[in-house]
N, C-alpha and C positions, 0 to 999 in steps of 0.2 A: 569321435576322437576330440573333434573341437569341444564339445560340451565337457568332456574328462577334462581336459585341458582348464578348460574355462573355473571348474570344481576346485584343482587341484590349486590353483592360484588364488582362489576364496578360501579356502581349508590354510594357507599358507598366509594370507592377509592374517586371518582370524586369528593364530597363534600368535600374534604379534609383531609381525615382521613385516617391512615395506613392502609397497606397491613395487613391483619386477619394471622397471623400466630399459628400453632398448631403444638405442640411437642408430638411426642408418643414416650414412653419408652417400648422397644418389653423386653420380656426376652426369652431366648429360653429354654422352661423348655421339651417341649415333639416334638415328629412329629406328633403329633395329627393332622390328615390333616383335620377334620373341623376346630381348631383353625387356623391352616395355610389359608383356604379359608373364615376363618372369616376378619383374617388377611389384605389380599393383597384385599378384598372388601376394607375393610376402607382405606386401601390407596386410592385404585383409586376413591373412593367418595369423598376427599378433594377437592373439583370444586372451582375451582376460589381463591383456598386461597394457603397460602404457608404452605406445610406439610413436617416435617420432621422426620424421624424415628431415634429412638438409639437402638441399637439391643447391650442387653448385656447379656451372658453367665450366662447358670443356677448356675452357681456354686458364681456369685455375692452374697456376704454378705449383712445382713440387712440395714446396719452403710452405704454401699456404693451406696445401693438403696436409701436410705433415702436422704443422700449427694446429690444423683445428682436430686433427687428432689425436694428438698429446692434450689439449684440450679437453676433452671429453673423455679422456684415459683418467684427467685427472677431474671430474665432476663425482662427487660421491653420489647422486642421483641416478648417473648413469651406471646400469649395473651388464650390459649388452653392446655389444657396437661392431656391428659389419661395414665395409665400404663394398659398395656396390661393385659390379664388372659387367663390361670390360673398362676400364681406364685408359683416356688417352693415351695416343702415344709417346708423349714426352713426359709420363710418369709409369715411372720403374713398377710394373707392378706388385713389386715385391718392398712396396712402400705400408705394403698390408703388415710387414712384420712391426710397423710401428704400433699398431694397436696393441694395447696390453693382454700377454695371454692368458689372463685374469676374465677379460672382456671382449677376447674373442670369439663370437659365436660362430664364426668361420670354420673355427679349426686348421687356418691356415697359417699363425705363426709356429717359426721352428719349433718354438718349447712345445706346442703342441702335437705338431706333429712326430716329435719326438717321443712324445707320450704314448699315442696311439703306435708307435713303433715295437716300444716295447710292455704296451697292454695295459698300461698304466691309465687312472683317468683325467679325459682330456676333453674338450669339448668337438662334438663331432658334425661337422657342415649338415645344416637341415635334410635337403634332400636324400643324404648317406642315414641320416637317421632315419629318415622318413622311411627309407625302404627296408633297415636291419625293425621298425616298427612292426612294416606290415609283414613281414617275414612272419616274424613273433606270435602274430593274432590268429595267424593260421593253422599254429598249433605242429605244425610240421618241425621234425626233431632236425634239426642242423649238425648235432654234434657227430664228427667224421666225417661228413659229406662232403663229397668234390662240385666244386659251382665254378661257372666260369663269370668273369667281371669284361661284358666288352668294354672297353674304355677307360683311362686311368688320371684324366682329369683331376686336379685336386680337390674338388668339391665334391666328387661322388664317387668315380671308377675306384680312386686310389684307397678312399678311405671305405669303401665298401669289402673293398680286397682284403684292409685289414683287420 
C-alpha cells in the first residue's frame, strides 16, 4: 500500500501539481507510550509527501494553540494539518474545529463531519480509512451487510459506523 501510495503522489507530482505537504501539531501532554507509538506511526506513514511535525509543550495556552493554527490554516504550502490527541486539559478539545475543514485530515470538524452524515465527500480520519481500505482489498461485497462497530470514538468507531 505504501509503495501505491508512494506512485500515486509521483503520478500527481508529474502532472504538475505541488508537492502534498501536511502539518501536525504534536502537544506533549503525557508519556502515554501508546500515544507515543501512535505517534512516530503517523510520521513514518507520510509516504511520498512532505510531513512536518511542531511539537509544543503541554503547558501552551488555548489563544497560542489556536494562533498557530489559523496560522498554518492560512499557509498556502500547507495543504494537511491534524492536531495531535489527547490535549491537555485546559484546552477545549474541540479547539480542533479551528483547523480549516479544507485541511482537515481528521475529519473531525463539524463541516466534516456533517458531511460524512449525510454521504457527502469529506475527509475521513486515517485509521477509519485504513480499515474501510482493507475491507475493500479483500474483495468481500459489503453492500447490505449488517457489521457491528465496537466503539464510537470520533476517529474511528463513529466514522466507521458511517
Amino acid at each position: 500500500m505504501k509503495q501505491d501510495v508512494r506512485q500515486e503522489v509521483q503520478e500527481w507530482m508529474a502532472s504538475g501539481n505541488k508537492w502534498p505537504h501536511l502539518s501536525r501539531i504534536a502537544i506533549s501532554v503525557s508519556e502515554n507510550p501508546a500515544s507515543h507509538s501512535y505517534f512516530l506511526n503517523e510520521i513514518s506513514a507520510a509516504v511520498g509527501i512532505n510531513s512536518e511535525t511542531i511539537v509544543r509543550p503541554a503547558s501552551i495556552s488555548e489563544e497560542e494553540l489556536l494562533n498557530l493554527i489559523n496560522k498554518l490554516n492560512n499557509e498556502r504550502n500547507v495543504d494537511g494539518l491534524l492536531v495531535q490527541l489527547p490535549l491537555p486539559e485546559h484546552i477545549d478539545e474541540r479547539s480542533g474545529n479551528a483547523v480549516s475543514p479544507e485541511k482537515d485530515v481528521d475529519g473531525f470538524h463539524v463541516i466534516n463531519v456533517g458531511r460524512k452524515c449525510l454521504d457527502l465527500y469529506s475527509m475521513l480520519p486515517a485509521t477509519a480509512w485504513g480499515v474501510w481500505t482493507i475491507i475493500k482489498q479483500t474483495g468481500i461485497p459489503t453492500l447490505g451487510k449488517n457489521v457491528v462497530v465496537a466503539g464510537r470514538a470520533n476517529n474511528v468507531g463513529m466514522p466507521v459506523a458511517m
